[in-house]
N, C-alpha and C positions, 0 to 999 in steps of 0.2 A: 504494500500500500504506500502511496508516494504522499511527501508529505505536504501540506496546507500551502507549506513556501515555498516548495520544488520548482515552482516557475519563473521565481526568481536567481537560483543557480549557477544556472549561465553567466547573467550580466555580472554577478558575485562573485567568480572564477577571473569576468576579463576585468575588473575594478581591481582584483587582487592582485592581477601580474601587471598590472600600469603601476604599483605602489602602495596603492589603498592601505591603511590600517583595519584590524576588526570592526574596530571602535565605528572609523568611519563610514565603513560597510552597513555596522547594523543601523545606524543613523539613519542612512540615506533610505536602505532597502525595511530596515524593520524588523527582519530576520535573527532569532536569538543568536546569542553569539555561539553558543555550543552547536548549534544546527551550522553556520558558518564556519566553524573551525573544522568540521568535520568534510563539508565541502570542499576548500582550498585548503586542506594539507599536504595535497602534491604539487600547490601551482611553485613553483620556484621564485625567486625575488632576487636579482643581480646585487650584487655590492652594495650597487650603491644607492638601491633602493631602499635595503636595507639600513645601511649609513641614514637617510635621510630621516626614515622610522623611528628608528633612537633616539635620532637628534628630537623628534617631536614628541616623541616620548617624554624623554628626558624636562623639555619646555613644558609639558602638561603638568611635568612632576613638581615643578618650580610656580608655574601657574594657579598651582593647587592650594599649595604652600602659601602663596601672600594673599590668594581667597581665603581658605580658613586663618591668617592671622587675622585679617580683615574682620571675619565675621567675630573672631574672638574678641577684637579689640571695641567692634560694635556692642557688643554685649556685655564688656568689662564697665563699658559709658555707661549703659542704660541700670547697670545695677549699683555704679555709682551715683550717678543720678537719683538710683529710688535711696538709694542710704541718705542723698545730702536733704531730700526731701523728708524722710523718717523725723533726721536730726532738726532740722527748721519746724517741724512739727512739735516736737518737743520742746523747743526752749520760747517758742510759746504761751507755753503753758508756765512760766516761772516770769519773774518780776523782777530783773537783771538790776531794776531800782534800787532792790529790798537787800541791805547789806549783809540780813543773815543767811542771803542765795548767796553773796560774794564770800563771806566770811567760809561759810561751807566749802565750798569750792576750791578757795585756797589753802583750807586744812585738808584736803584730800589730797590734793596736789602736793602740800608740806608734809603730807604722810609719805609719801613715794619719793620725794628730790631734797626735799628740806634737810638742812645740816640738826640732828637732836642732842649732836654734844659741847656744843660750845655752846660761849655764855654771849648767845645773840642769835639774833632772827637771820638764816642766809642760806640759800639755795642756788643749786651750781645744774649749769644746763645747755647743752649746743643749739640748741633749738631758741634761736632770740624771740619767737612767738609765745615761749612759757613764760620767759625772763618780761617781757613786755606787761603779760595778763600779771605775773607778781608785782610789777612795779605800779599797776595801775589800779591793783585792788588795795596796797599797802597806800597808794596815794588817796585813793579815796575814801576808804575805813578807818585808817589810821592816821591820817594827816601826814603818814612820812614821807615828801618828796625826792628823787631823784641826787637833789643836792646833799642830802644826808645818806648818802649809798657808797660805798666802798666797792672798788670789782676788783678782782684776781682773776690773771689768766692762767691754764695751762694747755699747754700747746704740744703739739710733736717737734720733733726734734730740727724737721726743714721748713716750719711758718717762719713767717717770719713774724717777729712781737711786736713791730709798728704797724705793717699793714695790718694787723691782725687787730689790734689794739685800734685805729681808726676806723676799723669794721664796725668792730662793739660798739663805740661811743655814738655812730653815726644811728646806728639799731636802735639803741636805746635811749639817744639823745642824753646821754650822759657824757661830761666833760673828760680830754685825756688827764688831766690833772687827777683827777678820783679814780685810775686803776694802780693801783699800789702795786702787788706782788707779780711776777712772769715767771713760772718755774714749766719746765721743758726737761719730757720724759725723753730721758737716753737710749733706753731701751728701743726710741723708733729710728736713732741714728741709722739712717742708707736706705729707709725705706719711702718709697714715695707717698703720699698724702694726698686723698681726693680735691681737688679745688674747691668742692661743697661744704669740706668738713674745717671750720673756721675757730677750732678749739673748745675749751669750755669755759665759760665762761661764769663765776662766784658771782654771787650778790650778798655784800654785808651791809647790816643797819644799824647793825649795834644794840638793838632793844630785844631783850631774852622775855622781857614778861611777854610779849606776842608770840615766842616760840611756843611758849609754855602754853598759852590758850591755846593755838593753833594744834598743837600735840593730841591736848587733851579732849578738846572740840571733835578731832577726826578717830581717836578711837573710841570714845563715847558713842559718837554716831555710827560706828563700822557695828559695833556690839549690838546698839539697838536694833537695827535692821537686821543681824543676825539671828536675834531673840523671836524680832516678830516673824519674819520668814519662816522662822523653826515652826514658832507656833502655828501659823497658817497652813503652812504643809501636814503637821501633823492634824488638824482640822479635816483637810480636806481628805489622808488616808483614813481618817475614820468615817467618814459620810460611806 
């Protein structure tokens, strides 16, 4: 019994031996590729027919390849986008007015970066966008401005301390005169250093009794939410 596609055969065999690919074959005619391959497995292909094959081959493979980053990179957007949306949602909901959302916030923050053993309020960070939200919530809860701030760098071994040092100051709008200390790990002597990564950069203020609330503030809160989450979970295993 001949098959559905039998009719098309022929022209399949002379498409083959002009060059054709499968791929193209079944495109054009329709015919599965297993029914196709079984047709033209004796038709022969020259050199350099062959040669060309490859070569488009090879193009499709590369072709493929910057389609699916494409599409990966469309969908890394779009799920960025619902996160930044998420987050814009949420901080709606809070009154960025109310000091004790600020206060909060940078006791959480001083629970993770914040220095808890010296005798002063100071948190060290590459990231000038923490350094910024510290300086701007201690400026506004606490009255400590800028000018009453102390910075210390430490760098790797091939910054350099004044470019590096005019970065900070530009960042943070703090004067070069207020970064005191520059101390520079040996240990990266020969090694190169990203152009992104602009050291760390200290913030001192000198006032301990704000460490101390800020300490005490974030794990008081860390507990409570712990306590009641227990409790609520255990609530809800017993329903």
């Amino acid at each position: 019994m001949k098959s559905k596609w039998y009719e098309y055969k022929l022209e399949a065999r002379k498409l083959r031996a002009t060059g054709w690919s499968l791929k193209a074959i079944q495109k054009k005619l329709g015919v599965p590729l297993s029914t196709l391959s079984g047709w033209v497995r004796d038709v022969e292909l020259s050199e350099k027919q062959k040669a060309v094959l490859k070569k488009k081959w090879q193009q499709a493979l590369v072709d493929a390849r910057v389609k699916a980053a494409r599409w990966h990179n469309e969908q890394k957007k779009l799920r960025l986008e619902k996160a930044e949306g998420e987050a814009r949602k949420s901080l709606e909901k809070l009154d960025l007015s109310d000091k004790s959302v600020l206060d909060l916030a940078l006791a959480l923050l001083y629970l993770g970066e914040g220095s808890k053993k010296t005798l002063g309020t100071s948190i060290g960070n590459s990231d000038p966008q923490i350094l910024r939200f510290f300086l701007a919530v201690m400026r506004n809860n606490y009255a400590i401005g800028s000018e009453s701030v102390k910075c210390e760098l430490h760098l790797r071994a091939d910054q350099s301390s004044e470019l590096i040092k005019k970065f900070w100051s530009k960042e943070l709008k703090i004067p070069l005169k207020q970064f005191t200390t520059i101390s520079v790990d040996e240990r990266t002597r020969g090694r190169a250093t990203y152009s992104t990564y602009k050291g760390v950069c200290v913030l001192r203020c000198g006032n301990v009794a704000i460490q101390r609330k800020l300490v005490y503030l974030s794990k008081v809160f860390c507990e409570k939410v712990i306590e009641k989450c227990a409790v609520s979970s255990f609530g809800r295993a017993s329903d």
